[in-house]
C-alpha positions as CSV (number, residue, x, y, z in Angstrom):
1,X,56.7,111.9,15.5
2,X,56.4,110.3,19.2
3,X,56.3,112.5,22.0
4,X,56.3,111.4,25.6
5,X,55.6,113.9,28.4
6,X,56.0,112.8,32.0
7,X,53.9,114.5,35.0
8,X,54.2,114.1,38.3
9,X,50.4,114.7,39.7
10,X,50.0,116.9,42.2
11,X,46.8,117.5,44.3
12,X,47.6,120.2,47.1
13,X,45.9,122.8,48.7
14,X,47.0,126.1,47.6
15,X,46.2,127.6,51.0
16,X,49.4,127.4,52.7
17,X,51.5,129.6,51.3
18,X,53.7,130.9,54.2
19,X,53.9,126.4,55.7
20,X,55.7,125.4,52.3
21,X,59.5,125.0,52.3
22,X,62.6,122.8,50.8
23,X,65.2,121.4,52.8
24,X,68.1,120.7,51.2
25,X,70.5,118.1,52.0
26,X,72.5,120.7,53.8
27,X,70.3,121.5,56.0
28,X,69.3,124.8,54.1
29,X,65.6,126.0,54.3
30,X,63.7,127.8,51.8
31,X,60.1,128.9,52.1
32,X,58.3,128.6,48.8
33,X,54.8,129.4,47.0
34,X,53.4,126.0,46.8
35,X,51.1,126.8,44.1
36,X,54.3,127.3,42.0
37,X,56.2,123.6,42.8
38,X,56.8,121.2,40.3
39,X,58.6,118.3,40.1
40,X,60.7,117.3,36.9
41,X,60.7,114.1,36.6
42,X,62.8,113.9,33.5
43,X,65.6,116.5,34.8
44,X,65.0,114.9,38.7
45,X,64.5,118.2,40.3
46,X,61.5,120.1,41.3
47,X,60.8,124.1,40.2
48,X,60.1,126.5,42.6
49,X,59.6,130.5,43.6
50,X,60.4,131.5,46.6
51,X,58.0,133.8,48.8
52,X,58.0,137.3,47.9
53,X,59.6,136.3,44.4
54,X,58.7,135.8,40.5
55,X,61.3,133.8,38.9
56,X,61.9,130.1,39.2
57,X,64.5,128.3,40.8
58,X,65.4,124.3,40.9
59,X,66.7,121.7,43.0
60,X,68.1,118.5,42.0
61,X,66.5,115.5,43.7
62,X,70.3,114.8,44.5
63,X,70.6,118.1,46.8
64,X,67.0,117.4,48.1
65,X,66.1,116.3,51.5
66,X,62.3,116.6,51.8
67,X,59.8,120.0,50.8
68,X,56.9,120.3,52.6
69,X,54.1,122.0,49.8
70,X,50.7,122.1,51.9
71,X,49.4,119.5,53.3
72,X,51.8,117.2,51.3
73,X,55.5,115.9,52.2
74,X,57.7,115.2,49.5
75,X,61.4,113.6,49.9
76,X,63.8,112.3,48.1
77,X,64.9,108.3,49.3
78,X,67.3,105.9,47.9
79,X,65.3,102.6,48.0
80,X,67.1,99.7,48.0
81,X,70.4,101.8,48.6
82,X,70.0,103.2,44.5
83,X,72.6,105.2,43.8
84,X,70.4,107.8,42.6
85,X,67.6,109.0,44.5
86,X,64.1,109.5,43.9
87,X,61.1,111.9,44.9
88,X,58.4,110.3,46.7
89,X,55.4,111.6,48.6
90,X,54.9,110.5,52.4
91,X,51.4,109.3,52.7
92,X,52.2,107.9,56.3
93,X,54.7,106.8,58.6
94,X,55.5,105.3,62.0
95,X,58.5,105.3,64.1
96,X,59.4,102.3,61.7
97,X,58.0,102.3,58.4
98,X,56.8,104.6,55.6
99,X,54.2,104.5,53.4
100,X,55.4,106.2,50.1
101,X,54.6,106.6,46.6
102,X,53.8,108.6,43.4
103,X,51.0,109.2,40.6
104,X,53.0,109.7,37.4
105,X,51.1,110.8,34.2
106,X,53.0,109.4,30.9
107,X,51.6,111.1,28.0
108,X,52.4,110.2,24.2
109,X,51.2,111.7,20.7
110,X,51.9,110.0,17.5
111,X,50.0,111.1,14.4
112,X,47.9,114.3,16.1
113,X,46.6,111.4,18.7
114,X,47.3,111.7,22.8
115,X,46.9,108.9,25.0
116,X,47.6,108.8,28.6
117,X,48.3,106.7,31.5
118,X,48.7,106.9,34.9
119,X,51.8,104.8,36.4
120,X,51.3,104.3,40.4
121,X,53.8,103.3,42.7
122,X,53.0,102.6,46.4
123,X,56.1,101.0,48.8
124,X,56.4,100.3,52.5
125,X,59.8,101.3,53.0
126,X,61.7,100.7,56.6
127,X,64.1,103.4,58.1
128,X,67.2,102.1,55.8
129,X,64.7,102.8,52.7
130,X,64.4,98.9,52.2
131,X,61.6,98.0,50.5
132,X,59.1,96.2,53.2
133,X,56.0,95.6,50.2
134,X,55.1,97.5,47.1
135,X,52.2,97.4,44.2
136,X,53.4,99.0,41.0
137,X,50.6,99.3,38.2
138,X,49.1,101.7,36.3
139,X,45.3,102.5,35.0
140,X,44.6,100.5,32.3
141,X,41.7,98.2,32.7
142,X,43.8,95.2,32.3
143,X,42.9,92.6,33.9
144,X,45.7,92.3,35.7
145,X,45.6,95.9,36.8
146,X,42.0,95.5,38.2
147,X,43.1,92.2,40.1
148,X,46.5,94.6,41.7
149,X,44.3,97.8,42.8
150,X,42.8,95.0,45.0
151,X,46.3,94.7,47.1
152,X,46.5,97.8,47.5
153,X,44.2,98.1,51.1
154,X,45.3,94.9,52.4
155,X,49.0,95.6,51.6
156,X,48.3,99.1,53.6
157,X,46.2,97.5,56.1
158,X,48.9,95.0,56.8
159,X,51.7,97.3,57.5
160,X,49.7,100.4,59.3
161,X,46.7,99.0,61.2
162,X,47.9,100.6,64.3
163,X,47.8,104.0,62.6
164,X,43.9,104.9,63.1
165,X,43.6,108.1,60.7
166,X,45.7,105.9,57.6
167,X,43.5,103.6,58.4
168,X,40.3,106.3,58.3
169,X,42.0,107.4,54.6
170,X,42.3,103.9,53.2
171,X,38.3,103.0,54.0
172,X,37.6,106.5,53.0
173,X,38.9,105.6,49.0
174,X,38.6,101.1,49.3
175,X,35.4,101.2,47.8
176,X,34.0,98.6,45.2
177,X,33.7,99.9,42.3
178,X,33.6,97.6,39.1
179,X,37.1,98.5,38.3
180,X,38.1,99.0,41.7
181,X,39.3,102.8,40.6
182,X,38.2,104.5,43.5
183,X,41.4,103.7,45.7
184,X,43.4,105.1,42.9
185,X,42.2,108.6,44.8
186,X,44.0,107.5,47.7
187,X,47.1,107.9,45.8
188,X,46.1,111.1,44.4
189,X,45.0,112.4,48.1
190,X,49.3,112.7,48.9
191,X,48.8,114.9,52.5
192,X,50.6,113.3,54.7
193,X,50.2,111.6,58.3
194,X,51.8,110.9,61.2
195,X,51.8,108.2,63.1
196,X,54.6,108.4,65.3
C-alpha cells in the first residue's frame, strides 16, 4: 500500500513564545506557543495552542490572514486571484513586491520503503498577489533541478537588489556547491525581512 505524507518544513526559533500570534481574516488576534504551530497542508489549515493552554486548535487557510511564529511570517495569498488561498512564508518584501515561498516534504512508502523529496516554491508576487517571477523545483539531482537552483539568486537578485539584508541572506546561502544545494537553505531559513 502507497502512503504519501505531506510536511510543511518549518525552521523557527522556539524563543519567542510570548511574539507569536494568528490573525484572522477578521481581524481577530490570537497569541500562540510557536513551538506547537503546524501547518496542514492536506486539511489547509495550521494547528495551534494558545499561550497558557494544552489543547490544539485550527484555522483554515481560508479564515487566515497572516501568523507571525518567531522570527517567521506566514500568510495566506490568493496568487493569481485562485479562488482558494494558500499559506506562504514572507522571506522579504518592499513597499511593492514580495518574496514568498514554501519547503514542502512529500513522503511515500510502498513495500516497507520511504523515499522523500523536497518540493520548493519561490514567487515574487506584486501587491495584487500577481505573480512577478517564480522557480518551482524540488531536490532531486536531476539535471534539470541542478540547472533551476541556479535561478534562484539571480531571480532574487533581480527583483530585491535595493533591499541590502535580502541581499546579505541570498550571498550568505549562493554558494557553489557541485549540486548547487546550499541555496536550498535559504529556503529553509523562512524569518522574514523588511524592506519597506
Amino acid at each position: 500500500m502507497k502512503k504519501l505524507v505531506i510536511m510543511l518544513l518549518f525552521t523557527f526559533s522556539v524563543s519567542f513564545a510570548q511574539n507569536s500570534y494568528i490573525v484572522s481574516k477578521e481581524g481577530t488576534k490570537t497569541f500562540i506557543t510557536d513551538n506547537r504551530a503546524e501547518v496542514i497542508l492536506v486539511d489547509k489549515r495550521i494547528s495551534y495552542v494558545n499561550v497558557g493552554k494544552t489543547w490544539e486548535k485550527y484555522i483554515k487557510f481560508d479564515d487566515l490572514d497572516y501568523a507571525v511564529i518567531g522570527s517567521s511570517l506566514l500568510k495566506s495569498f490568493h496568487l493569481n486571484q485562485k479562488r482558494r488561498p494558500d499559506v506562504y512564508f514572507v522571506y522579504g518584501e518592499k513597499e511593492d513586491k514580495k518574496l514568498i515561498g514554501v519547503a514542502i516534504t512529500m513522503t511515500s512508502s510502498q513495500a516497507g520503503m520511504v523515499t522523500s523529496k523536497v518540493l520548493y516554491e519561490l514567487y515574487v508576487i506584486d501587491n495584487s498577489e500577481t505573480i512577478l517571477d517564480q522557480i518551482v523545483l524540488t531536490s532531486t539531482s536531476s539535471s534539470k533541478n541542478i540547472e533551476t537552483r541556479k535561478e534562484i539568486a539571480p531571480m532574487i537578485r533581480k527583483h530585491f537588489s535595493d533591499c541590502p539584508d535580502i541581499m546579505a541572506k541570498v550571498q550568505k546561502y549562493d554558494i557553489a556547491d557541485e549540486k548547487n544545494a546550499t541555496i536550498f537553505s535559504f529556503l529553509t531559513d523562512t524569518e522574514y525581512i523588511n524592506c519597506k
